[in-house]
N, C-alpha and C positions, 0 to 999 in steps of 0.2 A: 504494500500500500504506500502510494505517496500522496504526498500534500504541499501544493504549492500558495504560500501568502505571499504580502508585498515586497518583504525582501526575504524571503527562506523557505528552502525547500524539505520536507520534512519527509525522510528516506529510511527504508528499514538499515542495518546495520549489516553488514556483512564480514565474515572472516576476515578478511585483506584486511580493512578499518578500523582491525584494533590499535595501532602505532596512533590514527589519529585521537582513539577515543584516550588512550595512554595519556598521549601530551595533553590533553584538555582536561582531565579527572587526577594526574598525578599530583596533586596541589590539595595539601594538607586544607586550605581554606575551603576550599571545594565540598571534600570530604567531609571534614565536619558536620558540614548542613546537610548530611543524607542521610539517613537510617540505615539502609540497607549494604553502602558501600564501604570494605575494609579501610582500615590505616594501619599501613603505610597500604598503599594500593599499588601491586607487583602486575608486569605487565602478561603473566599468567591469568588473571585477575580481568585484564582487557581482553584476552584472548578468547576466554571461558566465556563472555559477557556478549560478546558479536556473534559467534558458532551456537549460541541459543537458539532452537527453533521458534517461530513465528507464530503469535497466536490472532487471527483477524479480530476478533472482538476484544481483544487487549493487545492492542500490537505497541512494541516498542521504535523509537525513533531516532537515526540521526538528526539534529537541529545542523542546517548545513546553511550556506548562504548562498543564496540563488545564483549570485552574480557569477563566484567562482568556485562554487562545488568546497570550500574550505570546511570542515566539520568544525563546528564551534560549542559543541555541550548535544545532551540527550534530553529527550522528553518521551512517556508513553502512561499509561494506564492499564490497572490490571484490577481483578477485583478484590474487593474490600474483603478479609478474613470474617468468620462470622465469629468469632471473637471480640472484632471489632466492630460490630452491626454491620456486619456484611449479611448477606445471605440473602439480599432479594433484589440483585441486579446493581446493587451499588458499586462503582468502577472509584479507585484510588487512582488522582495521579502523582508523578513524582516527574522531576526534573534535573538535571544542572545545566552551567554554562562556564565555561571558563574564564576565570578570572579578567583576562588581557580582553574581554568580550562584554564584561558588567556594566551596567549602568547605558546600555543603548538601548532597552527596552524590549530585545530580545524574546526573551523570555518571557516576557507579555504576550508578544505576539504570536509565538512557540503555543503558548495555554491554549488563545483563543482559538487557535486551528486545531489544536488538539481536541477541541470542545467540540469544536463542527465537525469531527471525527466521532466521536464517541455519541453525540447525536445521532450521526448519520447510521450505526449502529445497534440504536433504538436502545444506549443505556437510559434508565429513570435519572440517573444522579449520580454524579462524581462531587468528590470528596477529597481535601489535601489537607495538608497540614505545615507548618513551619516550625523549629527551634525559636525558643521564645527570646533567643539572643542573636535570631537572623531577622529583627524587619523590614529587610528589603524582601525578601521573600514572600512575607505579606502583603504589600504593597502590591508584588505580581500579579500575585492572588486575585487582589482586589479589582487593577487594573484589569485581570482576566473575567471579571463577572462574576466572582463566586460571593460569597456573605460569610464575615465570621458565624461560628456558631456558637460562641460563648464559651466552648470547652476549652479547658487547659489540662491535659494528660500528661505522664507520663510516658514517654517511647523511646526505647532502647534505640542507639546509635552503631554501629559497629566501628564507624570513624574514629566517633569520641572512647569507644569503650567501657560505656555509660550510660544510665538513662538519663535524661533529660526535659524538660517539660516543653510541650508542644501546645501550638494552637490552630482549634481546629477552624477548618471552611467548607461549604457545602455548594453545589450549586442543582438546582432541581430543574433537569433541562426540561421533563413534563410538563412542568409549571412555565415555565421560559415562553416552551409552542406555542402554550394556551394563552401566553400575553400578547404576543403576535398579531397583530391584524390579518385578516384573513384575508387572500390573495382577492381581486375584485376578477 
């Protein structure tokens, strides 16, 4: 599956691509702010991460830039544990971007194509979260469409080697459809 927005093309990941996903996730700050990714992040670690197979209704992402194919961070969504109120179609997403890439809005615009994906998929509702010591990450969030939800949890880091307290966000695409005017 690909997804092209106004500047970035949003591509599944392939074996070859781990050297780029390496150099954009090898960066301790990076790291930090994910849950699921180790520290130190060995480039076995990248290799394992792109030779994943494909899932369409959770698929993951290169974040690449249109212009020249550059790989500059990941984005994708998978579903929510039902541990964590998963279990009735709720899709997590998660993201990075590399450092030397912060602060151009990226990753805003990474979410909202991500959104019109998981839509087009017929998720109900995706759900993210941030380190309550990264609000730039909220901010995405936000900029993405989504609404806090008031929660502050707990959620283990493998970066940090820690848990840490998160906050949550939700966005209810159902709800979204039905705000929509309907086509005339």
């Amino acid at each position: 599956m690909f997804h092209r927005s106004e500047r970035l093309l949003l591509r599944p990941p392939w074996p070859e691509d781990w050297q780029a996903v390496f150099a954009g996730i090898a960066d301790e700050g990076v790291v930090r702010n994910l849950a699921s990714a180790p520290w130190p992040y060995a480039q076995d670690d990248a290799q394992e991460w792109c030779a994943q197979p494909q899932d369409p209704y959770a698929p993951r992402f290169l974040i690449t830039l249109a212009d020249s194919g550059e790989v500059i961070g990941c984005i994708g969504f998978g579903p929510l544990p039902v541990e964590d109120g998963g279990g009735d179609g709720t899709m997590e997403m998660g993201y990075w971007i590399a450092r030397q890439h912060w602060g151009r809005g990226y990753a805003s615009e990474a979410a909202r194509a991500v959104i019109e994906i998981a839509r087009a998929c017929g998720h109900p509702r995706i759900v993210a979260s941030h380190f309550i010591d990264n609000p730039a990450s909220g901010r995405v969030l936000r900029k993405a469409g989504f609404l806090p939800t008031g929660r502050i949890e707990l959620r283990h880091s493998k970066g940090r080697g820690y848990e840490s307290q998160t906050v949550g966000y939700a966005l209810d695409l159902e709800e979204v459809d039905q705000a929509l005017p309907a086509a005339a």
